[in-house]
N, C-alpha and C positions, 0 to 999 in steps of 0.2 A: 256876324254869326260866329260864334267860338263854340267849337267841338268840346265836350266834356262826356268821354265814354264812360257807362259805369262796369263796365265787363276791364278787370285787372288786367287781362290780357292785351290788353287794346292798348294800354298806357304807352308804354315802349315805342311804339310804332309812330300813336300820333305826338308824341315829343318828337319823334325825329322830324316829321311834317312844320312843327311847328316853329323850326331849327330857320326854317326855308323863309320866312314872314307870314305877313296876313295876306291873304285873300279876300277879292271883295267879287261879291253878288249884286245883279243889278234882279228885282222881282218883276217879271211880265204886268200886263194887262189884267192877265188871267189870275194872277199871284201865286206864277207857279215860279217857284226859285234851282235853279242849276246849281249841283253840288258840285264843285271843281273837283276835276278827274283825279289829281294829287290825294284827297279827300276821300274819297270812293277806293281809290286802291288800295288807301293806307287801314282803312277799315274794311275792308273785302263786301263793299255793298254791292248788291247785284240790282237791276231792273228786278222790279216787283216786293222788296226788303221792303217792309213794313216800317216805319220810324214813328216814334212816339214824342210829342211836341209838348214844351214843357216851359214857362215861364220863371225866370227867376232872377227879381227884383226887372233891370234889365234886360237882360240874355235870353234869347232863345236856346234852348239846350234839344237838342236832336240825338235819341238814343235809339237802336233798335228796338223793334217792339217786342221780339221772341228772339231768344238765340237759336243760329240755326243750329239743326241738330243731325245727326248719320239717321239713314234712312235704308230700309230695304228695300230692293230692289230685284226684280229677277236675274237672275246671271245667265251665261252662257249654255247652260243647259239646264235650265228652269228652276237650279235650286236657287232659293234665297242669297244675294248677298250683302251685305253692308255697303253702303256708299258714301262717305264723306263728304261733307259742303265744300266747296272753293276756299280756301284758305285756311283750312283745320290742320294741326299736324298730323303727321302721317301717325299713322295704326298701327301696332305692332301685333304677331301673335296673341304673345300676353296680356293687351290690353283687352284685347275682343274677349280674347277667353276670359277675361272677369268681369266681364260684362256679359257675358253669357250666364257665366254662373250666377249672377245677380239675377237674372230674370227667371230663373229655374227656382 
């Protein structure tokens, strides 16, 4: 199984993963296969991340299926806030506020 993300972002991270060697998977009965934790961190998979299975030549390629995205959420006192996914960089004033602007 070789990781090939197509989100830019992701490169970085899993080169460093790949730095470490291979990893192997052994597939159940079921043929459900265990992503090694090394694997899932380096890519910020959570339980329930959708992956999209993909053949080529050989290689199974495993990509997520949607990028996660900030979501509203209610806040502290019931107005709306923004809430970032697990592993996104941080937010800054500026950035929201042109993403506000965008949606106006």
């Amino acid at each position: 199984m070789i990781w090939q993300p197509r989100d830019v972002g992701l490169i970085a991270e899993v080169s460093h993963v790949r730095q470490k060697g291979m990893s192997t998977a052994t597939l159940s009965t079921k043929g459900q296969l265990v992503i090694p934790t090394r694997f899932r961190k380096a890519l910020s998979l959570q339980p329930g991340d959708e992956l999209q299975l993909t053949l080529e030549g050989r290689r199974l390629v495993l990509e997520r299926k949607s990028p996660r995205r900030a979501k509203l959420a209610p806040g502290k006192f019931g107005r709306p806030v923004l809430v970032a996914p697990s592993g996104a960089p941080r937010m800054t004033t500026a950035t929201v506020n042109a993403m506000l602007d965008e949606l106006s």
